[in-house]
N, C-alpha and C positions, 0 to 999 in steps of 0.2 A: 386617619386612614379612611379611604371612601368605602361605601357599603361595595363595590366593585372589588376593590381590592380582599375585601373581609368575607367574601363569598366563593369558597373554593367552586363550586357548582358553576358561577356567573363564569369566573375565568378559565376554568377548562372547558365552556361553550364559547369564549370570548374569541380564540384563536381558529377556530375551524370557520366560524359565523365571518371574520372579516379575509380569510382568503378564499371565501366564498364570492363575495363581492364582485372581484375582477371575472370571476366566470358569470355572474349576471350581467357585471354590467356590458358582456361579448354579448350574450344571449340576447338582451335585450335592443342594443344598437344594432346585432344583424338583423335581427327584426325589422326595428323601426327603419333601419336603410333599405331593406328588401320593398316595405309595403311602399315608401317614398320613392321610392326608382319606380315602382310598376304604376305608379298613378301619375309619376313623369309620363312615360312611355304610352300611358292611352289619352294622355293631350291635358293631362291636370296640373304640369308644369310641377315643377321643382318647389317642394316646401321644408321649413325648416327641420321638419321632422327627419328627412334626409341626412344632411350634415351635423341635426345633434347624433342621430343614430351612428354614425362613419365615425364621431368625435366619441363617444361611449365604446365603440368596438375597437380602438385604436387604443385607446388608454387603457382598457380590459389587457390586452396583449398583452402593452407594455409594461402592465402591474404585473402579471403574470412573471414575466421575463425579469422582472429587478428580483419577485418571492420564488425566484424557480428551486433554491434551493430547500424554502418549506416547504415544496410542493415533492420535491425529491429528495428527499433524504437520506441520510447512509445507517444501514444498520448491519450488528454482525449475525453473520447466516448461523455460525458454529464458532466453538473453541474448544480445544479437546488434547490431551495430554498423547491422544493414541496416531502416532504419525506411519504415514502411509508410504511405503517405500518408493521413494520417485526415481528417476532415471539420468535428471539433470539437478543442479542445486544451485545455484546464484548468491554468493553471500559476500557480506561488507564486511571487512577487514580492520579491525581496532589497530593502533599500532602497538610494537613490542612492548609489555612492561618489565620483560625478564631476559634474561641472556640464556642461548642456546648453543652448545658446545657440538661440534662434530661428532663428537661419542655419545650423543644422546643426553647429555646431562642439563638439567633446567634448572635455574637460578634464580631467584626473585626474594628481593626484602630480605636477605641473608640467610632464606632456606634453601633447599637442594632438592633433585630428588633425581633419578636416574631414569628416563623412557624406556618401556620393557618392547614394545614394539607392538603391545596387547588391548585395542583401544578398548576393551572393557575397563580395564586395570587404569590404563589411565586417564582415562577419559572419568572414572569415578575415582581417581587420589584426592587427597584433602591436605596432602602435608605443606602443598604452596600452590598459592593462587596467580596461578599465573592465566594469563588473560586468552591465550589462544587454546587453551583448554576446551573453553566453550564453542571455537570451532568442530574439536575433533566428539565433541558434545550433539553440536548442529550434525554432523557426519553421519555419525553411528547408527541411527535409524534404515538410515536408505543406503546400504552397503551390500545389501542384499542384490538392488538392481543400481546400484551410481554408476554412471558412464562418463559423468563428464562435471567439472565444479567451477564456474566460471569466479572468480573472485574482483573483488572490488575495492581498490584501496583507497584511502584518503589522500589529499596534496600536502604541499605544505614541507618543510624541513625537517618538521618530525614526522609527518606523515607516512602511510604503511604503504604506500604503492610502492618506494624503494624497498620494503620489506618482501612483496608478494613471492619472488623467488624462495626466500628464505622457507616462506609457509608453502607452496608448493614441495620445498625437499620436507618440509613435516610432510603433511599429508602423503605423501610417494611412502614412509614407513607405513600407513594403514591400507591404501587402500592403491587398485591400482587405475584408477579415472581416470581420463584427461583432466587435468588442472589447467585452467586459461587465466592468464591474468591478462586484466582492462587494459587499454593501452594510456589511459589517462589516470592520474590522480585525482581524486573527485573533493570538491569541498562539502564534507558531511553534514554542516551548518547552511546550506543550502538546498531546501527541498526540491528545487526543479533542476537543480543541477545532479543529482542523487536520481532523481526519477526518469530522467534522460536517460542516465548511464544504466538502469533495471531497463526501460523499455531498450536501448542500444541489446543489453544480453540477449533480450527473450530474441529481437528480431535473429541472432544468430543464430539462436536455437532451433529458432522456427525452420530457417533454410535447411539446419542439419537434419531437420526431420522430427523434432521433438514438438508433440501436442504437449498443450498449457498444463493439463490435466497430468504431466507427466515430468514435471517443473512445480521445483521447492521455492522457495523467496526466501531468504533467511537474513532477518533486519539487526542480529543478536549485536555485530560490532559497528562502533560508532557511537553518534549521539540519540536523544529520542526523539532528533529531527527527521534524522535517518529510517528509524521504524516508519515515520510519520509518511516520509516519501514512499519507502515497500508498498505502505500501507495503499497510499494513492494508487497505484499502479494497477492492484489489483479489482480496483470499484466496478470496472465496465468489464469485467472478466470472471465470473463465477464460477469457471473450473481453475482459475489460479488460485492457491494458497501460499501461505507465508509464515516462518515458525520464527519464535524466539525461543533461547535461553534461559533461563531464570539462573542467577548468581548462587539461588539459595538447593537448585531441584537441579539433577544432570540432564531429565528428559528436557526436551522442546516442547513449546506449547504450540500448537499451530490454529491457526485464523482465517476464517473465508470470511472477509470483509466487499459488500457488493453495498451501490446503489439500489433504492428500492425500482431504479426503473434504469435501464445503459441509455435513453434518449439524451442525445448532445445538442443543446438548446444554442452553440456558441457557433 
């Protein structure tokens, strides 16, 4: 092992010190090009100083532009159990793991149990785990002001976009919102195809009138490719938030996840 590597001190200076670099080596060729061009211009004719200078402020850039992501970072603003009642909700859609009967009754792994119509009651039961529990889990917080819950299903033959009717007539027992289902089935294993169909929602939302600030993101069903896309969505927008579920807690946890800067370098 080098004395480099054996020196915590050396290596947490190691990494600030070399993306330091590409900002000198700008500083320095705008320099050196500025003084080489003005002593062009009063008859001292063009010296090499010039085009090292232009050749140093060019590669500065474009070191810059390959490390923009060390230079930008993503950190979380907050995470907090206590969620804020929003007015619109956007969430992804797991598909069925249980059977659901016209009369309320829910079925899973050869337990039972009977929907009361009470989302405390059931949105906190334990006697079967069934999987869209955790939507009516995602709900419960912002029912106070819910107006509208745009949902998002998966593709696919097993997939829950054929399902979203179904979860639409759940939700219509709790709550009385608009329920919007996607017009597409999304592949959940695809994070730009997931991110697409979150920014398609918001843009709707936008038109109806709903600020960011007033919009859930909810990544609970799917994969944690899917969190992963929510997740993206929200980096250039710090009044968006986004909650998850926990399998083991009924509340939601929610997450402002931002860039340390929204400048889009692409």
């Amino acid at each position: 092992m080098s004395d480099v590597d054996s020196h915590p001190l050396v290596r947490r200076l190691l990494k600030p010190a070399l993306l330091s670099l590409p900002v000198l080596a700008m500083a320095v060729g705008s320099g050196w090009f500025g003084d080489g061009l003005l002593t062009a211009i009063q008859g001292g004719g063009l010296r090499a100083t010039v085009w090292i200078g232009l050749g140093l402020f060019v590669a500065g850039a474009l070191a810059i532009y390959w490390m923009r992501s060390q230079y930008l970072p993503v950190r979380v603003l907050s995470w907090s159990s206590d969620v804020r009642p929003c007015r619109a909700l956007v969430a992804t859609v797991s598909p069925m793991n249980f059977t659901l009967e016209d009369t309320g009754r829910v079925s899973c792994n050869g337990h039972s149990l009977r929907l009361t119509g009470d989302i405390d009651k059931d949105a906190a039961a334990d006697e079967v785990r069934w999987n869209w529990q955790q939507l009516l889990r995602a709900i419960r917080p912002h029912l106070p002001r819910l107006e509208c819950i745009h949902l998002i299903g998966s593709s696919g033959e097993q997939g829950s976009r054929a399902q979203l009717g179904r979860c639409r007539d759940l939700l219509a027992r709790y709550t009385a919102a608009t329920v919007v289902e996607h017009p597409q089935g999304i592949d959940f294993e695809d994070v730009e195809a997931v991110r697409a169909a979150v920014q398609e929602a918001l843009q709707k939302l936008d038109v109806q009138g709903y600020a960011l600030n007033e919009i859930m993101l909810d990544s609970t069903g799917g994969h944690k490719t899917t969190s992963i896309a929510v997740a993206l969505v929200t980096l250039d927008r710090p009044q968006l938030q986004f909650q998850y579920v926990r399998t083991t807690r009924p509340e939601p946890l929610v997450f402002n996840v931002v860039s340390e800067s929204p400048v889009d370098l692409e």
